[in-house]
C-alpha positions as CSV (number, residue, x, y, z in Angstrom):
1,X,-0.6,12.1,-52.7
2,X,-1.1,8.6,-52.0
3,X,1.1,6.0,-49.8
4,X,1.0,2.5,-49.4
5,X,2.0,1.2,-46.2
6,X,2.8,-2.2,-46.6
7,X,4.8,-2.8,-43.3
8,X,3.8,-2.7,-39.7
9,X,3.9,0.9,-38.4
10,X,2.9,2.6,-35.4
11,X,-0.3,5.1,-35.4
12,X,2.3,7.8,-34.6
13,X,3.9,7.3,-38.2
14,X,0.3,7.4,-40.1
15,X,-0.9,10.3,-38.4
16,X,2.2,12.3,-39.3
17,X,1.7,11.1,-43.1
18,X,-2.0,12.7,-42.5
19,X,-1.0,15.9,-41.5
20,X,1.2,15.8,-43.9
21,X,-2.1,15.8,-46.3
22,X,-1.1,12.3,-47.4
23,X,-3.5,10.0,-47.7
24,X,-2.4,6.6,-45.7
25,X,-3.6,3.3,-47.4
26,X,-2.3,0.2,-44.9
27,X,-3.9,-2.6,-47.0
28,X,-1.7,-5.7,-46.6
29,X,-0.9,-6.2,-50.3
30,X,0.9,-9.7,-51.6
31,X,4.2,-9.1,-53.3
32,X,2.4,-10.7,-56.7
33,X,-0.4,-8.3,-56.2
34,X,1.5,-5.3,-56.0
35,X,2.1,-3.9,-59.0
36,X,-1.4,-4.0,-60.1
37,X,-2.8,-2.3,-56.6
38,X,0.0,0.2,-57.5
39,X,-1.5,1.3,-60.9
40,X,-5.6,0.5,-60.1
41,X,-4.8,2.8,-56.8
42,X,-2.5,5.1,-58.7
43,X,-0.1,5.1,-55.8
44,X,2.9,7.7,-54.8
45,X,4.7,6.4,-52.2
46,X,5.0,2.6,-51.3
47,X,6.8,1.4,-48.0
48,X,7.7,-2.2,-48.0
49,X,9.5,-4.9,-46.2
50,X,13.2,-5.5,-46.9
51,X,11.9,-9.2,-48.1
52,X,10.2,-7.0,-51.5
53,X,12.2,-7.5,-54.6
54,X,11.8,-3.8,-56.5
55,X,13.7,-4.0,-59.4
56,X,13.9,-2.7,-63.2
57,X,10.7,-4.5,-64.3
58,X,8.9,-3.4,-61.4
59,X,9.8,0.6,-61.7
60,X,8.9,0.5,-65.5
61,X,5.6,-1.0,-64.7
62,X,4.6,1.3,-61.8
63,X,5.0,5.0,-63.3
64,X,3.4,6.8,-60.9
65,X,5.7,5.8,-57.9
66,X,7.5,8.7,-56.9
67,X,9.3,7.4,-53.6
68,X,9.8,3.7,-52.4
69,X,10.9,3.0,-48.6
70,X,12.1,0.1,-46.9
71,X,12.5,-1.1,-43.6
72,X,16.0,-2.7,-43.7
73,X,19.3,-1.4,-43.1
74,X,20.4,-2.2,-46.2
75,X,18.5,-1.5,-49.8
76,X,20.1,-5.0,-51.7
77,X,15.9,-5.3,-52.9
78,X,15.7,-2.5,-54.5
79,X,17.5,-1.3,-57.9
80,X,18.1,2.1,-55.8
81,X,20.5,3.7,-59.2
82,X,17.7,2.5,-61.8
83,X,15.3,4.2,-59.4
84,X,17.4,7.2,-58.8
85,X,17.5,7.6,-62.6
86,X,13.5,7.2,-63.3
87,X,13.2,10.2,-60.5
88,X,12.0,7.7,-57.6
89,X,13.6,8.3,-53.7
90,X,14.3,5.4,-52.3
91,X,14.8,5.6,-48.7
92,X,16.0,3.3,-45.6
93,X,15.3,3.2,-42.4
94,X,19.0,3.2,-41.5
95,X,18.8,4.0,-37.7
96,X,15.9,2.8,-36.4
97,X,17.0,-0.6,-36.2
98,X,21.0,0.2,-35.5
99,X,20.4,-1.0,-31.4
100,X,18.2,-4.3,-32.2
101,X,20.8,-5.5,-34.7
102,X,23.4,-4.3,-32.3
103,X,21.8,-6.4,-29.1
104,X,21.4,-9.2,-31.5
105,X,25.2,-9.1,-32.0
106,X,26.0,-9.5,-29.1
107,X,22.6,-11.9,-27.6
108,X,25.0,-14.3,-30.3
109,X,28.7,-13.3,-28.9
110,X,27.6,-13.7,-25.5
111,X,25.6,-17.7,-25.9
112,X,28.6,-18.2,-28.1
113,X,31.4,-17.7,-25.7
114,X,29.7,-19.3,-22.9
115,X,28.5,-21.9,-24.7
116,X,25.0,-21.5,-24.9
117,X,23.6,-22.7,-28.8
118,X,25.5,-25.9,-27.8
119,X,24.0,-26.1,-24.1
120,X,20.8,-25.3,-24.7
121,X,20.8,-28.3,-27.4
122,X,22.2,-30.9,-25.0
123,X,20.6,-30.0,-21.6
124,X,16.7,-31.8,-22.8
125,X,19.0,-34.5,-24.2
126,X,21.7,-35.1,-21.3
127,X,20.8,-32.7,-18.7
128,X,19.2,-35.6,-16.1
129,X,21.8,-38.1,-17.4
130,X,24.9,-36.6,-17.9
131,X,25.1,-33.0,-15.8
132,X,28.3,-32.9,-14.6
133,X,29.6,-34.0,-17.7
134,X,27.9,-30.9,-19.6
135,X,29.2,-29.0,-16.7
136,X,33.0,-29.6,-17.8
137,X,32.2,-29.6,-21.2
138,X,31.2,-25.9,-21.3
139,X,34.0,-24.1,-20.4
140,X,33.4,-20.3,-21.6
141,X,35.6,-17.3,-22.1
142,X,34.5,-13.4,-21.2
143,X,34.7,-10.4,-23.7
144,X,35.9,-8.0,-21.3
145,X,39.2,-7.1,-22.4
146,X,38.5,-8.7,-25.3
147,X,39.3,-7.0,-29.0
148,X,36.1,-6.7,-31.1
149,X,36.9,-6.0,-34.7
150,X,34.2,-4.4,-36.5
151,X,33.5,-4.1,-40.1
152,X,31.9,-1.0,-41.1
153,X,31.5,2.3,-39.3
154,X,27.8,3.4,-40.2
155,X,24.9,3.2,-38.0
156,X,24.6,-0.1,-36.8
157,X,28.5,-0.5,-36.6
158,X,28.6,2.3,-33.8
159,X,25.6,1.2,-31.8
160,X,27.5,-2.3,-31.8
161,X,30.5,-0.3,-30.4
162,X,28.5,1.4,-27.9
163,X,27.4,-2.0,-26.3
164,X,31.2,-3.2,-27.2
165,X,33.0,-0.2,-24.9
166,X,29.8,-1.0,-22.2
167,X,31.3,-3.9,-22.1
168,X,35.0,-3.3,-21.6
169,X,35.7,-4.5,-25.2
170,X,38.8,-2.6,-27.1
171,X,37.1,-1.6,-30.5
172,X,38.4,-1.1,-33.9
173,X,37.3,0.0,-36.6
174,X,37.3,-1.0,-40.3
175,X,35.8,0.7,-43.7
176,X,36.9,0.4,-47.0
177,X,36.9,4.5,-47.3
178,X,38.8,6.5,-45.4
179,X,36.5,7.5,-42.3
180,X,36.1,8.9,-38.6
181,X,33.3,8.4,-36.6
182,X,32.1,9.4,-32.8
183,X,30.8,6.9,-30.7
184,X,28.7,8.7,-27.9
185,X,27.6,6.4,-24.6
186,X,24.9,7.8,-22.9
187,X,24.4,6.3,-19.1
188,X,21.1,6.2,-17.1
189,X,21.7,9.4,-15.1
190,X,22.4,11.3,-18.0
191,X,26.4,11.0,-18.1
192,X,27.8,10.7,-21.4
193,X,31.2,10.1,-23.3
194,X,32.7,9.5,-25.8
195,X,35.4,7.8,-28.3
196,X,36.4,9.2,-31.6
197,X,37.4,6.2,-34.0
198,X,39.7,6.5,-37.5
199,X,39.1,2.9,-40.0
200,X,42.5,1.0,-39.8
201,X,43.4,-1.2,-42.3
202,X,41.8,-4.8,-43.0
203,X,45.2,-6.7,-42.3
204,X,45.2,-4.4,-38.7
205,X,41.6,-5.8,-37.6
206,X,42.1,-9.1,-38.5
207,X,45.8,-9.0,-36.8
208,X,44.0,-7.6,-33.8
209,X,40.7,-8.9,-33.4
210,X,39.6,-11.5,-31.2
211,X,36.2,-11.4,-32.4
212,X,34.8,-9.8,-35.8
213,X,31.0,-8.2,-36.5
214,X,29.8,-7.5,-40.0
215,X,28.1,-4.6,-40.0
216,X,28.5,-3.2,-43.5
217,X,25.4,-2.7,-44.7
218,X,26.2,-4.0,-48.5
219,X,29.4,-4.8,-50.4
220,X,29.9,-5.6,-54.1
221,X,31.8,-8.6,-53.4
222,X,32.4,-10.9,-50.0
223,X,33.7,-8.8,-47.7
224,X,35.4,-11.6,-45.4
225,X,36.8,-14.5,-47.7
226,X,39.1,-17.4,-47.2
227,X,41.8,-15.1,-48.0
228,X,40.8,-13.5,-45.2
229,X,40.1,-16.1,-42.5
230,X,43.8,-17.6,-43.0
231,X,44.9,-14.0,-41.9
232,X,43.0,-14.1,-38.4
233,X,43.9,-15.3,-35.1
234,X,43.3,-18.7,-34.1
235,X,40.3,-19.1,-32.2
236,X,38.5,-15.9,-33.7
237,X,34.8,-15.4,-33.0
238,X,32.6,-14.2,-36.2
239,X,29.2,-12.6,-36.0
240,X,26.7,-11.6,-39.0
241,X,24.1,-9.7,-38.4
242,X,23.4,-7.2,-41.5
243,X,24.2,-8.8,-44.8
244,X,24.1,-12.5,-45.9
245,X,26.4,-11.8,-48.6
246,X,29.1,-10.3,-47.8
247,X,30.8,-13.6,-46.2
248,X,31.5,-16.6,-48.0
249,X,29.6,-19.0,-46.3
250,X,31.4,-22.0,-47.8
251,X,35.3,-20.4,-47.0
252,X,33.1,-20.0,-43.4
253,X,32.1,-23.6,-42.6
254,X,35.9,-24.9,-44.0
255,X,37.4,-22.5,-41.3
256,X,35.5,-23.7,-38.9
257,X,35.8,-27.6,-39.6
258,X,39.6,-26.8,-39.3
259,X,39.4,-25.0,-35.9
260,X,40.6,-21.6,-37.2
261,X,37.4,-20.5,-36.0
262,X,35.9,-21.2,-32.3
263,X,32.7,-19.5,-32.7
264,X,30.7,-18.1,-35.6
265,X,27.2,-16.9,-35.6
266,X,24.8,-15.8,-38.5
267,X,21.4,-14.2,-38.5
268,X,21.4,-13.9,-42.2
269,X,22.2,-16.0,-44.8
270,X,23.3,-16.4,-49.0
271,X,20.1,-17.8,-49.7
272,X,17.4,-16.6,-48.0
273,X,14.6,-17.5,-47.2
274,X,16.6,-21.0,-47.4
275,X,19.7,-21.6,-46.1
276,X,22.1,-24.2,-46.9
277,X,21.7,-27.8,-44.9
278,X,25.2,-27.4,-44.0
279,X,24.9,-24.0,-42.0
280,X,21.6,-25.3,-40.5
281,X,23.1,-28.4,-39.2
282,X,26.3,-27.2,-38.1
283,X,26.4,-27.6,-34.6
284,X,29.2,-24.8,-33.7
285,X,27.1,-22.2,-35.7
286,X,24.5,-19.9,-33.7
287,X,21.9,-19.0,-35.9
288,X,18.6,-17.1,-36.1
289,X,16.4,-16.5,-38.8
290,X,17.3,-12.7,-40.0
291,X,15.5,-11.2,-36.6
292,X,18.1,-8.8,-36.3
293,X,15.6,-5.6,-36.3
294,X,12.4,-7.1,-35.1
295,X,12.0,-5.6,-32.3
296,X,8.5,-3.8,-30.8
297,X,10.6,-0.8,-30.2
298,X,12.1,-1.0,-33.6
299,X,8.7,-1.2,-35.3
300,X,7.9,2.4,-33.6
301,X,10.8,3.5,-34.6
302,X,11.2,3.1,-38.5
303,X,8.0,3.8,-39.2
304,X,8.5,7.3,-37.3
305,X,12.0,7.5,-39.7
306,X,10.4,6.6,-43.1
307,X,7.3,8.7,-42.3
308,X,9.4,11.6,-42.0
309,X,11.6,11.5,-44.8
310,X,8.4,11.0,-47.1
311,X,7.1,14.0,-45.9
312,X,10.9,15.8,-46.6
313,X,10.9,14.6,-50.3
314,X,7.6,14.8,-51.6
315,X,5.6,17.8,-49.3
């Protein structure tokens, strides 16, 4: 059984694919090249980057694929059901990277409410001319106390509510099925608790929320519209760290231009890899470029996930 790693993994995850009796190529292959490496090598398994496209074309042309992987939280580059039907697994790495994205939630809710994207553009420009002036214009707010709305309940949603309660944040909760989850905080010393959340309605979080994180790992449609930005309160703050398309970044930019939004933040984006001119140059936005779950730890940590549910599907 062959598998092609073509992702940064830890030794850990190859040498369980070995004992597994896999054999482990890790030749960096170019997204053009792949398909024919696929069929020369007659390869099994692939594990790939969320930035991949595997669709239709792609499954048809590479038979002898029995199981594709992928590091992101979310599988929008793979056909997963055309897959599903040909007999190919597709799996996810779906909680390897749940903290990263959830630190990077709040890394952009935190520089947002005390100011920080704008600061840390103005300081080389004004900071020897104008310091006092900065200094009153940067006002902040604090999250404790604070209502964080957040909009999905897997993985990533409930490590984003762990740091959310850490911080003295009330949390709800909001998916569009019916569900419950546990959030468990684990302390240093080995303490833990924990908070059982039911999803409420959309119209509740938006009534209630202060600020709102996106962390539903796909939708169908935009999950936060204009529609839906007329409904919150004034002054809301908006994070996106999972899915580019499930806000409408145009309905996004208009609420902000009109003040119904103080503070909006994005790590991904419509059109990647190029977003549009007028999120890039919008100075109230905080952005990144989609480094949600690139983190050193995270990198251990999915390749440790995919390797194992190979080795549970095709063993």
């Amino acid at each position: 059984m062959k598998i092609l790693i073509n992702l940064g993994v830890s030794e850990n995850a190859v040498t369980i694919l070995e004992e597994a009796n896999f054999e482990v190529i890790t030749t960096k292959v170019a997204e053009q090249q792949l398909e024919n490496f696929i069929n020369e090598e007659t390869i099994d398994a692939i594990l790939i980057p969320n930035s991949i496209e595997i669709q239709q074309e792609f499954i048809d042309a590479c038979p002898s694929l029995k199981l594709i992987g992928t590091s992101g939280v979310n599988l929008d580059n793979i056909d997963v059901q055309y897959a599903k039907d040909q007999g190919v697994h597709v799996i996810n790495a779906s909680e390897s990277s749940a903290n990263a994205i959830a630190e990077l939630v709040f890394g952009h809710l935190l520089g947002m409410v005390r100011n920080l994207h704008l600061s840390n553009r103005e300081m080389p420009l004004e900071g020897d001319s104008n310091f006092t002036g900065l200094k009153k214009m940067y006002w902040g707010t604090e999250l404790r106390g604070k209502t964080l709305g957040i909009i999905g309940m897997e993985q990533t949603a409930i490590a984003t509510a762990r740091i959310a309660l850490g911080l003295g944040m009330k949390v709800v909760m909001y998916h569009f099925e019916a569900k419950e989850v546990n959030v468990e905080l684990e302390f240093f010393d080995g303490q833990t608790t924990s908070f059982n959340f039911s999803s409420v309605s959309m119209e509740e979080l938006l009534k209630d929320a202060d600020f709102i994180s996106v962390n539903m790992p796909s939708a169908d449609d935009h999950i936060l519209t204009a529609a839906h930005f007329e409904k919150m309160n004034d002054g809301i703050g908006i994070v996106n760290c999972t899915n580019g398309r499930l806000i409408d970044e145009v309905a996004l930019v208009k609420a902000i231009n009109d003040g119904k939004i103080k503070y909006a933040a994005l790590d991904v984006f419509e059109s990647e890899p190029r977003p549009e001119i007028q999120l890039l140059m919008n100075p109230n936005l905080s952005l990144s470029p989609n480094i949600a779950s690139l983190t050193e730890e995270t990198v251990n940590k999915v390749g440790l996930e995919l390797a194992n549910q190979a080795v549970a599907l095709l063993s």
